[in-house]
C-alpha positions as CSV (number, residue, x, y, z in Angstrom):
1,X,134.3,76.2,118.6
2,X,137.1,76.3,120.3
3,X,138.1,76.4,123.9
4,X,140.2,77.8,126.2
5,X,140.7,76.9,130.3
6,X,138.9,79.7,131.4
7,X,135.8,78.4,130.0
8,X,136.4,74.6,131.4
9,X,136.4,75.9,134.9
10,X,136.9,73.2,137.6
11,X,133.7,74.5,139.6
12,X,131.4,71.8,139.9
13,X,132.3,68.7,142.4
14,X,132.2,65.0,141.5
15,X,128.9,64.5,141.5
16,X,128.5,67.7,138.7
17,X,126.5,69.6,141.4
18,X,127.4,73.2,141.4
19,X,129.5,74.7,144.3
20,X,129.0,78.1,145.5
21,X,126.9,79.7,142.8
22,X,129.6,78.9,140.8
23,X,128.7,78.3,136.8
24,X,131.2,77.9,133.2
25,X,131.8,81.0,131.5
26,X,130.5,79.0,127.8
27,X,127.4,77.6,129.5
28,X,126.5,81.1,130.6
29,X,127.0,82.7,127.3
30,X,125.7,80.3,125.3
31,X,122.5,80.6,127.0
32,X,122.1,84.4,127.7
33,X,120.7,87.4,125.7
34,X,122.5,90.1,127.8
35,X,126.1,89.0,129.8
36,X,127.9,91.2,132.0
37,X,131.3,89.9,133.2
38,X,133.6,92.1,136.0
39,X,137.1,90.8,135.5
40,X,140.5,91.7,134.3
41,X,141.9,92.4,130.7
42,X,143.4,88.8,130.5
43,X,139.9,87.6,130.5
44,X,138.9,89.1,127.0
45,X,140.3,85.9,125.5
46,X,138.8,83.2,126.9
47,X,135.4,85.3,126.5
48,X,135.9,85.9,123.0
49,X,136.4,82.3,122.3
50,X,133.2,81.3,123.9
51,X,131.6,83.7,121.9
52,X,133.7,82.7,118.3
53,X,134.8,84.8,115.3
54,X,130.5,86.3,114.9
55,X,130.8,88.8,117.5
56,X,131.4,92.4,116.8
57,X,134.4,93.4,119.0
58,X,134.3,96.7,121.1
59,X,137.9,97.4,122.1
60,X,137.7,99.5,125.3
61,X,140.3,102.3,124.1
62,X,143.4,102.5,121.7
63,X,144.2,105.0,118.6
64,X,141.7,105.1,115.9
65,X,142.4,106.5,112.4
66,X,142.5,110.2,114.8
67,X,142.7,112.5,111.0
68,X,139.3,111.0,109.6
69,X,135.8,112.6,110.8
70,X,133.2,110.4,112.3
71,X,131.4,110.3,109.1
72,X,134.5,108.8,106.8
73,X,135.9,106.8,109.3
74,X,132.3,104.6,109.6
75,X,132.4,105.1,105.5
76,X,135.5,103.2,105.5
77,X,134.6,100.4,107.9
78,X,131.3,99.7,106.3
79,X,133.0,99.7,103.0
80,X,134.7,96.9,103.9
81,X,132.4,95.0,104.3
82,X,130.0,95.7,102.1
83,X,126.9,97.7,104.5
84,X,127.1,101.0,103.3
85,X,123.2,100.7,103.8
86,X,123.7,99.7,107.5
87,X,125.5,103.3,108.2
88,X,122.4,105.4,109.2
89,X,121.3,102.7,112.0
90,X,124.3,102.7,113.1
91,X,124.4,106.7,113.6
92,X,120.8,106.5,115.1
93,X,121.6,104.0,117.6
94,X,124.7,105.7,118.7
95,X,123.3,109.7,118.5
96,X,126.0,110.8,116.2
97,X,124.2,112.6,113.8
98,X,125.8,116.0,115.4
99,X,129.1,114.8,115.1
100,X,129.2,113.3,111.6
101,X,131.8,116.4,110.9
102,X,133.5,116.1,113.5
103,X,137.5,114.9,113.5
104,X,138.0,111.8,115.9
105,X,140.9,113.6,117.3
106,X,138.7,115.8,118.8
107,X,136.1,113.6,120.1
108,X,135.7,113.0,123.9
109,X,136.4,109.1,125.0
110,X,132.7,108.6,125.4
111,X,131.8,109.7,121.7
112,X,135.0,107.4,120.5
113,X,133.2,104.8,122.6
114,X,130.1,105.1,120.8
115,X,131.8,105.5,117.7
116,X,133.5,102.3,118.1
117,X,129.8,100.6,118.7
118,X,128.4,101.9,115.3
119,X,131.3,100.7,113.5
120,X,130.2,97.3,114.2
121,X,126.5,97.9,113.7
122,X,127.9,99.3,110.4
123,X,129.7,96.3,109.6
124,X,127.0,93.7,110.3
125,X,127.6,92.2,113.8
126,X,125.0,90.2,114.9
127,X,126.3,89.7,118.7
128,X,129.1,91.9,120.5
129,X,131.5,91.2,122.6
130,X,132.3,95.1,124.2
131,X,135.6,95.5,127.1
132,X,134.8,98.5,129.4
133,X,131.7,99.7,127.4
134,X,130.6,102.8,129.9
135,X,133.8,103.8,131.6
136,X,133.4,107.4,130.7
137,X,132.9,110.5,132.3
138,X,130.6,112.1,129.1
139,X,127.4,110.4,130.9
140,X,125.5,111.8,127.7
141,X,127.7,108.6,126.1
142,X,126.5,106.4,128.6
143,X,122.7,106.8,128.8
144,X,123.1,106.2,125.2
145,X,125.1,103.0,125.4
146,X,122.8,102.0,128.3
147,X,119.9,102.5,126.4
148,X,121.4,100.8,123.3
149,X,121.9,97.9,125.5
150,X,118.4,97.5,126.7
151,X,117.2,97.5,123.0
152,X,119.0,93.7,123.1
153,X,115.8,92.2,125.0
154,X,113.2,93.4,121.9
155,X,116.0,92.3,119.6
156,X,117.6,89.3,117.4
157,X,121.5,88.5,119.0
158,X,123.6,88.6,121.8
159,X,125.3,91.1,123.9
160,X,128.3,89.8,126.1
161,X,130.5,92.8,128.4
162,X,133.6,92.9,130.0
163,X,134.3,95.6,132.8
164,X,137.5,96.3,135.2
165,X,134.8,97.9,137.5
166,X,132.1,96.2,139.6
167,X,129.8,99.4,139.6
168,X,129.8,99.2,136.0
169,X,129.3,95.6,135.8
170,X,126.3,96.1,138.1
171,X,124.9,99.2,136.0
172,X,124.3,97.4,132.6
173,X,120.9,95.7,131.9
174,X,121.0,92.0,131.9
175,X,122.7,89.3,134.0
176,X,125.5,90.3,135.8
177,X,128.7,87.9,136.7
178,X,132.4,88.3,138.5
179,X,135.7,86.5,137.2
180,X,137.7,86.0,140.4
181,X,140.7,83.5,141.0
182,X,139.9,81.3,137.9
183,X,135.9,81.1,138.6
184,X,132.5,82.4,137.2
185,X,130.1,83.6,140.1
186,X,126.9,85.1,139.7
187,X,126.8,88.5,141.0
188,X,122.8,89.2,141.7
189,X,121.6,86.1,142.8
190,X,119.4,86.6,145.5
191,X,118.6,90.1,146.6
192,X,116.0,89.6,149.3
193,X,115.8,92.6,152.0
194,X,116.3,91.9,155.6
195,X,112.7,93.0,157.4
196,X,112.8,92.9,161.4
197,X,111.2,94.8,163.6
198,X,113.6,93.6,166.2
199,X,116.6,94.6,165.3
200,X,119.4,95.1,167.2
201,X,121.0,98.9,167.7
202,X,124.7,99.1,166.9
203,X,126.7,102.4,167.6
204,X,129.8,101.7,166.2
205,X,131.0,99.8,162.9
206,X,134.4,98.4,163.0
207,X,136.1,98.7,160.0
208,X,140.4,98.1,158.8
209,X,142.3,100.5,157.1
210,X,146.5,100.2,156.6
211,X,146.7,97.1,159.6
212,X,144.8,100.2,161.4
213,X,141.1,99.8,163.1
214,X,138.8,102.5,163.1
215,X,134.8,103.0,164.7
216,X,132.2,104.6,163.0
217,X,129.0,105.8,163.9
218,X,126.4,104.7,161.6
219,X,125.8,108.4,160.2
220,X,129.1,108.8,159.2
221,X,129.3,105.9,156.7
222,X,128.2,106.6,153.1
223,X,127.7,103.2,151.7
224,X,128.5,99.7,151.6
225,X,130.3,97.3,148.5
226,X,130.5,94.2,148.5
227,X,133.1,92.8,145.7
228,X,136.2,90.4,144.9
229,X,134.9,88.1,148.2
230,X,135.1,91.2,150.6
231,X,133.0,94.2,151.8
232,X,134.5,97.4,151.9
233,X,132.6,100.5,153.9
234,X,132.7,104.1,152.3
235,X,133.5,107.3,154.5
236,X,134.3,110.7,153.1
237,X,135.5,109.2,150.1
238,X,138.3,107.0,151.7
239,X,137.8,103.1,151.5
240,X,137.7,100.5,154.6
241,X,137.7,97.0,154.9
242,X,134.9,95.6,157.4
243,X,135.1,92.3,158.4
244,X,131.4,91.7,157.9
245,X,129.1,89.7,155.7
246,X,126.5,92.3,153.6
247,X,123.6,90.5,155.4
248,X,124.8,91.0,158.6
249,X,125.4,94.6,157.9
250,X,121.8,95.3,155.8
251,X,120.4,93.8,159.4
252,X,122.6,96.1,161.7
253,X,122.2,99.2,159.8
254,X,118.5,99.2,158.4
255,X,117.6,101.5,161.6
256,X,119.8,104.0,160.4
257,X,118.0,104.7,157.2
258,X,120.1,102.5,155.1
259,X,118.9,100.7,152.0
260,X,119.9,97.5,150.2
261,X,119.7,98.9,147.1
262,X,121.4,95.9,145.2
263,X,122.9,92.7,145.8
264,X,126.4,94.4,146.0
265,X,125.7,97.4,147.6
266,X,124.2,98.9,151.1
267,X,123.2,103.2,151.0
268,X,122.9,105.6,153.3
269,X,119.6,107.2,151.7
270,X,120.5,110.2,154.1
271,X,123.8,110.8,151.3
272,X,121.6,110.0,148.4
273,X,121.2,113.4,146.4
274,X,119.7,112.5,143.1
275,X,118.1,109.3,141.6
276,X,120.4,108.9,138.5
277,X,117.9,107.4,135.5
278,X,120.0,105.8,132.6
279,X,117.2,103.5,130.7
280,X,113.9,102.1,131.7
281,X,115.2,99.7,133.6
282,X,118.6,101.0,134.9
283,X,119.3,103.2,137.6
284,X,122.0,104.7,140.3
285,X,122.5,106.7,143.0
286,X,124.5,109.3,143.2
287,X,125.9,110.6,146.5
288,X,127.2,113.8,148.3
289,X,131.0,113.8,147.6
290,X,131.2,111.0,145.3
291,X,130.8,112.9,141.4
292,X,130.1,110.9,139.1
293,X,131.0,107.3,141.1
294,X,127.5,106.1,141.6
295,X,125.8,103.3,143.4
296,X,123.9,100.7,141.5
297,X,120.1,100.3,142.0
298,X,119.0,97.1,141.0
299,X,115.8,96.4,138.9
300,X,114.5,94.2,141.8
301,X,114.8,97.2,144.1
302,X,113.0,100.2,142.2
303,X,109.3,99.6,143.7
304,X,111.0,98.9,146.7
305,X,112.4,102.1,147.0
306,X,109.3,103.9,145.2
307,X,107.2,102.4,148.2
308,X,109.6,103.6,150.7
309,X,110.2,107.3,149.5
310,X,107.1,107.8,146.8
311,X,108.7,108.9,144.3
């Protein structure tokens, strides 16, 4: 198979031992079921040579044949190559027996999305390889997606993603890893919750915005990312920079009624307005203000926060 430099990664020191959590994009695929990479666009190469010519590619948008109907243009496909059979899976898994009529042109981006999934389920892939898979707004689309994901650990093959967004990244089932500055880091690593009873009160959190510092009381903030090697704090919707570590913060603000709720991400539960649900295993928070940009909860953390709010 071949190689490109992405997947050689310089990230292990002369004596081979791992630096920083650091790991080679081919090692990680080759031995995963589920892979969930937050990167850029010009990382879909090196990926898709790790994986080799098997995978059934999920392109995250572009013009598909826009005068067929759903029904044709998976007809077509299959014909191809030679799975006609394969068609009604593929519709099953992908919930477009409703739209089977219905002109791609006039299809929202999330049913183009899932149409773009069942035309590779149509055509026989055995592993996929899919770039942005639930960047849409029609969150019908993505539970389904989601869900079709999680059928990967009861099934044969391989699932590898590639997302421009860290909250999506962190929202699909499986292992979860960021692209940044020519290495391979493991997102959720270690998500152990910070429990003392002495903690120490803070009234004021220090954050950056435009070379400009602002204080905020604890109340005020809505939540807490951690992503590309810095933390940024949520307020109103506008984005800060703190010059913090997420430990140190998890520690400072747990008397405020914030919650770790993933390795990535710190909550003010007091902003929380619904428990968002996708699959069996994957959830989100949604928050006052924020639509439909929700928080990652982590797998690790859903008894956790069961216990805390019993639920």
């Amino acid at each position: 198979m071949g190689k490109t430099g992405m997947e050689n990664l310089p990230v292990s020191d002369k004596a081979g031992a791992v630096k920083n959590g650091e790991v080679k994009m081919a090692d990680i695929i080759d031995a995963g079921k589920m892979i969930h990479f937050e990167g850029k666009q010009s990382d879909e190469p090196a990926i898709l040579k790790c994986l080799g010519e098997v995978a059934g590619y999920v392109e995250a948008d572009g013009a598909l044949y826009e005068k067929m109907s759903v029904k044709q243009y998976l007809g077509f496909f299959a014909g191809l190559t030679g799975n006609r059979a394969k068609i009604p899976s593929a519709v099953e898994q992908m919930h477009l027996a409703g739209i089977l009529g219905k002109k791609i042109s006039k299809c929202t981006e999330g049913e183009k999305k899932r149409l773009r999934i069942a035309r590779e389920i149509a055509g026989g892939a055995g592993e996929y390889f899919l770039v942005n898979p639930v960047a849409v707004d029609d969150e019908e689309s993505k539970r389904v997606i989601l869900g079709w994901m999680e059928t990967f650990y009861e099934r044969a093959g391989r699932l590898v993603t590639l997302s421009l967004s860290h909250r999506d990244t962190c929202i699909c089932p499986g292992e979860h890893y960021e692209i940044i500055g020519g290495s391979v880091l493991r997102i959720d690593q270690s998500e152990n919750s910070v429990e003392n009873p002495d903690l120490p009160v803070v009234s004021k959190i220090s954050v950056s915005y435009n070379e400009k510092n602002f204080l905020f009381n604890p109340e005020e903030i809505d939540y807490i990312e951690a992503n590309d090697g810095k933390v940024y704090v949520y307020v109103k919707g506008e984005q800060y920079t703190g010059a913090y570590k997420m430990g140190e913060l998890e520690e400072k603000l747990a008397r405020f009624g914030f919650f770790r709720c993933h390795r990535s991400y710190i909550v003010n539960m007091q902003k929380v307005l619904e428990l968002v649900k996708w699959t069996r295993n994957s959830y989100s928070l949604r928050l006052k203000g924020y639509d439909k940009r929700d928080v990652p909860l982590s797998k690790g953390k859903i008894q956790e926060l069961r216990g805390i709010y019993e639920f």
